[in-house]
FISE-238477 format. One record per residue (C-alpha): y, z, x; residue number from 1. Coordinates in steps of 0.02 Angstrom, whole numbers, plus 50000, padded with zeros to 5 digits. Layout:
BEGIN
<pt <Y Z X> NUM>
...
REM end
This chain:
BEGIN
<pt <50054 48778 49339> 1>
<pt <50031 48921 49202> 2>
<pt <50048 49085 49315> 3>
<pt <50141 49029 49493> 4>
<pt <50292 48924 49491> 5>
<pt <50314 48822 49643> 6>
<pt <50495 48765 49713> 7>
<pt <50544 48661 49858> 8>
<pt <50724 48651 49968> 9>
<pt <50737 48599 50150> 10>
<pt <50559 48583 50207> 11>
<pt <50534 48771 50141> 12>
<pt <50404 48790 49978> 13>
<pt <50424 48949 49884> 14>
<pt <50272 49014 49806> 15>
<pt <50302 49135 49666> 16>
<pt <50182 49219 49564> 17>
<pt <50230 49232 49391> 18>
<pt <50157 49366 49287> 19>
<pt <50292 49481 49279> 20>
<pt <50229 49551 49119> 21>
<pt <50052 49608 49228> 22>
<pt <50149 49659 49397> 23>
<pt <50082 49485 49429> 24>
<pt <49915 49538 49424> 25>
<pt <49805 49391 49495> 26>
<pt <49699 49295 49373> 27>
<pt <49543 49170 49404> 28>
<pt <49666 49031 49341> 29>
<pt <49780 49115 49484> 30>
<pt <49653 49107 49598> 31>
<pt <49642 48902 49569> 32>
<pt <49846 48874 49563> 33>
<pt <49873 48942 49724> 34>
<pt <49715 48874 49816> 35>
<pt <49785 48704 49745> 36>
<pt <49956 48727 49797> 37>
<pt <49888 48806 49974> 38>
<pt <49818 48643 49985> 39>
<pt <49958 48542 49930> 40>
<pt <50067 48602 50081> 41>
<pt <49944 48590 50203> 42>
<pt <49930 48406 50183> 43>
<pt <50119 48379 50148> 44>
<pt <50204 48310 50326> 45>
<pt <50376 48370 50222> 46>
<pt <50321 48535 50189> 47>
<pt <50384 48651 50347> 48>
<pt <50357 48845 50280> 49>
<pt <50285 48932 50150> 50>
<pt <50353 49086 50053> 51>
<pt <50234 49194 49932> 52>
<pt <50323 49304 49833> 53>
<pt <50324 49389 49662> 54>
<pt <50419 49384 49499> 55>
<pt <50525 49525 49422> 56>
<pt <50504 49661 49562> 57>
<pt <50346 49659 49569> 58>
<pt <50236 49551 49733> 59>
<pt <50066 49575 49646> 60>
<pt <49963 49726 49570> 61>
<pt <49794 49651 49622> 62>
<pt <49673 49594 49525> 63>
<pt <49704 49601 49320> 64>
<pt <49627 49760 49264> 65>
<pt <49583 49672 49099> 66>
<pt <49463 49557 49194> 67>
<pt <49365 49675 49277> 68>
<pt <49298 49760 49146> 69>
<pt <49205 49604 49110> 70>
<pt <49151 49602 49303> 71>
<pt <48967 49624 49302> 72>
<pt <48954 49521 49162> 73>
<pt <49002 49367 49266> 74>
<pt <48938 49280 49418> 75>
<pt <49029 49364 49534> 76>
<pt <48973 49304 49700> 77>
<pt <49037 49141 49678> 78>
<pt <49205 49190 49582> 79>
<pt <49230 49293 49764> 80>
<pt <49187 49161 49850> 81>
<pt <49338 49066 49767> 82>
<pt <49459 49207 49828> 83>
<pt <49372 49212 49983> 84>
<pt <49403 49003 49983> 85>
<pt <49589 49035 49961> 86>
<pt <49593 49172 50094> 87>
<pt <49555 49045 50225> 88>
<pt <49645 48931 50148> 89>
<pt <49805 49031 50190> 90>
<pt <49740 49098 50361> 91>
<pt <49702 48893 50405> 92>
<pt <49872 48845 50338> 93>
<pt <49959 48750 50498> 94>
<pt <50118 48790 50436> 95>
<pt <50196 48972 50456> 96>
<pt <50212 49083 50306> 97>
<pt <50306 49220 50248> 98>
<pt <50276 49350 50122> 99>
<pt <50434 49398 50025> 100>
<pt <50382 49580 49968> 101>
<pt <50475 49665 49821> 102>
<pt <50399 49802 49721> 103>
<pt <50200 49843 49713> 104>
<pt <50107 49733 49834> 105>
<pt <49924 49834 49795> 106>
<pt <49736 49774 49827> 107>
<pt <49705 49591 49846> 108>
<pt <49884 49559 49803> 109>
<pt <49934 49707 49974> 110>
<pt <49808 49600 50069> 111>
<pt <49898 49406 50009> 112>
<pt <50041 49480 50061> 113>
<pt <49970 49509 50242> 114>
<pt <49887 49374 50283> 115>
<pt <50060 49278 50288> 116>
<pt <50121 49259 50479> 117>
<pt <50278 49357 50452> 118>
<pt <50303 49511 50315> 119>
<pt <50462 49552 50243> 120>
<pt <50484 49692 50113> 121>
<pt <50629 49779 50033> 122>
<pt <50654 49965 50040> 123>
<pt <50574 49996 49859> 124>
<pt <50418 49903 49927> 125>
<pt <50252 50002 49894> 126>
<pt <50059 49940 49979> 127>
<pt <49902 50010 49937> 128>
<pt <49733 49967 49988> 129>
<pt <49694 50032 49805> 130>
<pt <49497 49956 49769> 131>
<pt <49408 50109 49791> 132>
<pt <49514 50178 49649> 133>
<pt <49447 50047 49539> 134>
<pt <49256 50068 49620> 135>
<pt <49285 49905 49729> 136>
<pt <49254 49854 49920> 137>
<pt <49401 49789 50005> 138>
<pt <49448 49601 49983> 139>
<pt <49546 49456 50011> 140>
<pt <49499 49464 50214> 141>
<pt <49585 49652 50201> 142>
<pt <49403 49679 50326> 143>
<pt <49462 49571 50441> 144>
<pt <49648 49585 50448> 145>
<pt <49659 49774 50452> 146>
<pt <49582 49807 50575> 147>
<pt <49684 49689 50693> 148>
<pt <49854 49755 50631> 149>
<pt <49809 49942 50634> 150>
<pt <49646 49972 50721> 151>
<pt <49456 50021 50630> 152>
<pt <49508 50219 50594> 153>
<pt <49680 50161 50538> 154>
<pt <49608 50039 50430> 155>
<pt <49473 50132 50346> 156>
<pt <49600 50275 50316> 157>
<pt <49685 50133 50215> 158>
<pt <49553 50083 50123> 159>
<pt <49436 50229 50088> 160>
<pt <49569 50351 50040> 161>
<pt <49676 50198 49957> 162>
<pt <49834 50278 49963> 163>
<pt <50005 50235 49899> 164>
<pt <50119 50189 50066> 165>
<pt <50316 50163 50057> 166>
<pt <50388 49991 50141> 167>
<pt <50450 50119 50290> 168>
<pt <50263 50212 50308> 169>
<pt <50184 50043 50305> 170>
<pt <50304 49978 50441> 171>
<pt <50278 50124 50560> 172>
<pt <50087 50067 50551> 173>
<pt <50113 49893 50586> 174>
<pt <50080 49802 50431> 175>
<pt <50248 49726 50412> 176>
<pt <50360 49628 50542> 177>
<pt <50523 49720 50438> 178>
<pt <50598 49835 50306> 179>
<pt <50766 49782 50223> 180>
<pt <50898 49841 50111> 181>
<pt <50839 49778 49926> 182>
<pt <50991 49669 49927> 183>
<pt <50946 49602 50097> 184>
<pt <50780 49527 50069> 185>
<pt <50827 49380 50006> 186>
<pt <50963 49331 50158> 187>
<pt <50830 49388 50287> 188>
<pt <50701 49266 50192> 189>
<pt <50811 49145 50177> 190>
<pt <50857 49155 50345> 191>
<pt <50699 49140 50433> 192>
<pt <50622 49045 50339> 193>
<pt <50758 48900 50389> 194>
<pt <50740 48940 50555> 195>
<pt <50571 48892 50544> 196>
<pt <50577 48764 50438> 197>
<pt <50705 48689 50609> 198>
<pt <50586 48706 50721> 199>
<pt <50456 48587 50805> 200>
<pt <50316 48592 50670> 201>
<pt <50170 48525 50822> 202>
<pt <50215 48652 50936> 203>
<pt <50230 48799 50785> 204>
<pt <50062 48737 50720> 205>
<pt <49972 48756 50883> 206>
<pt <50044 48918 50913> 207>
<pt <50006 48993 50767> 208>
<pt <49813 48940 50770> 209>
<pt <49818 49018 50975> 210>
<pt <49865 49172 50907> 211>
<pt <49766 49178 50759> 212>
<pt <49587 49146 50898> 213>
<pt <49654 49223 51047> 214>
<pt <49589 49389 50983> 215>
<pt <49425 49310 50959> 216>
<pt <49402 49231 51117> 217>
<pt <49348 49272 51302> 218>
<pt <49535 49259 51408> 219>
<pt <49469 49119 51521> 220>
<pt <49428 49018 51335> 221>
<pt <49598 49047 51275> 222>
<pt <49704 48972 51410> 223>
<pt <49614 48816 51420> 224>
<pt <49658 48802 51231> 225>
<pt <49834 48847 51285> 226>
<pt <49837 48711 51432> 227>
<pt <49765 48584 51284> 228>
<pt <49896 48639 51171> 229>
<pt <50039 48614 51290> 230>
<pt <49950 48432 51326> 231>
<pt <49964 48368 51145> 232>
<pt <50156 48445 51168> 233>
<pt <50216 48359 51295> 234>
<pt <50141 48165 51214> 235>
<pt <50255 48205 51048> 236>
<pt <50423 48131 51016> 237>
<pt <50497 48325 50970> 238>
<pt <50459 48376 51168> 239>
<pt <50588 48225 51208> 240>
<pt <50689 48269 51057> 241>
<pt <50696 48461 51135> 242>
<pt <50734 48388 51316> 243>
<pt <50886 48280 51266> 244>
<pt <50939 48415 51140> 245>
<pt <50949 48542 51285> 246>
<pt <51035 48405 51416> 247>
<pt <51162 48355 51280> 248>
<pt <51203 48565 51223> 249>
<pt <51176 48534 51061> 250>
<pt <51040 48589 50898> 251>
<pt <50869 48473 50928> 252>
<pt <50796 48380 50761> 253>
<pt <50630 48392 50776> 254>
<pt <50524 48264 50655> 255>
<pt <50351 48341 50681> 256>
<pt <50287 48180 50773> 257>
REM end
């Protein structure tokens, strides 16, 4: 990998994007690494949670400023399309993710960060919805998930006046689950992230992909897919694991089977 670096510890995969020298501004050979690697853990029954952070205080500027000025000399349609690919790719992922946000987290790199599950920044944390600035539409599924965390007039406030918002001012919206202490955000990472990574990866999985429709769906649609959920549950060997755990007072070990 030439610009992420990829690290793995406990059933938790740490995905760090590593052009500190750029604020980790994304690249097209970003674009690939992480689509790859998105992939990678999808597939990977010993993969449990996935992290997306950034390197030397910085979670990602957006999009390198030194490739768009070559932008409508290029085919851009289907270069989108690639982010757009890796979007889904990390909305489909059936394992839960967490963004670990430090520093800048501004345009398509604001909108990586929340597409994770879960959003953890530090205090010096900055977002900004910041393409009309550089005389872009809104990307990386930031039309989609904006509205859902903040509501339409929220949302285009974020993205048509693409201001600068502290970790605190984007928490009081509702982009971000929580707002630590810069010397926290590693221990709260850390810490959820193994508490996931513990958990019953079948019953997470489902979960996650009920939440993700249930906004989508009519109410009578997304209880059936609850009562189908809870069917594959109870035929897995972590239900039993759960039940004994429970009966015996003690941690379960689920295997995801």
């Amino acid at each position: 990998m030439e610009t992420i670096v990829v690290e793995r510890a406990s059933g938790v995969v740490t995905v760090t994007l590593n052009r500190p020298e750029r604020l980790n501004a994304l690249t097209a050979t970003m674009w690939e690494e992480l689509g790859s690697v998105f992939a990678d853990v999808a597939a990977s029954s010993a993969d449990r949670v996935l992290v997306v952070t950034g390197a030397g205080g910085a979670f990602c500027s957006g999009a390198d400023l030194s490739s768009l000025a070559t932008l409508a000399d290029r085919p851009v349609l289907a270069a989108m399309r690639r982010v757009g690919d890796v979007a889904v790719a990390l909305h489909r992922m059936p394992k839960p993710t967490i963004a670990r946000v430090d520093g800048v987290a501004a345009g398509a790199g604001a909108n990586l960060a929340l597409a994770c599950d879960l959003v953890v920044a530090s205090e010096r944390s900055r977002f900004c919805e910041i393409f009309a600035k550089r005389g872009l539409s809104v990307d990386f599924a930031g039309s989609w998930l904006l509205p859902r965390l903040v509501g339409l007039h929220r949302a285009k406030e974020l993205v048509l006046l693409a201001d600068m918002l502290s970790a605190r001012e984007a928490a009081a919206m509702g982009l971000l689950n929580r707002v630590v202490a810069d010397d926290e955000l590693d221990t709260v990472v850390d810490d959820w992230a193994a508490r996931l990574a513990a958990g019953p990866p079948i019953a997470l999985s489902m979960s996650k992909l009920l939440l993700n429709t249930g906004l989508d769906v009519p109410f009578e649609q997304a209880v059936e897919a609850e009562a189908q959920a809870q069917a594959v549950n109870a035929a897995t060997a972590d239900l039993k694991e759960a039940l004994a755990a429970y009966a015996g007072r003690r941690a379960p070990s689920f295997e995801g089977r």
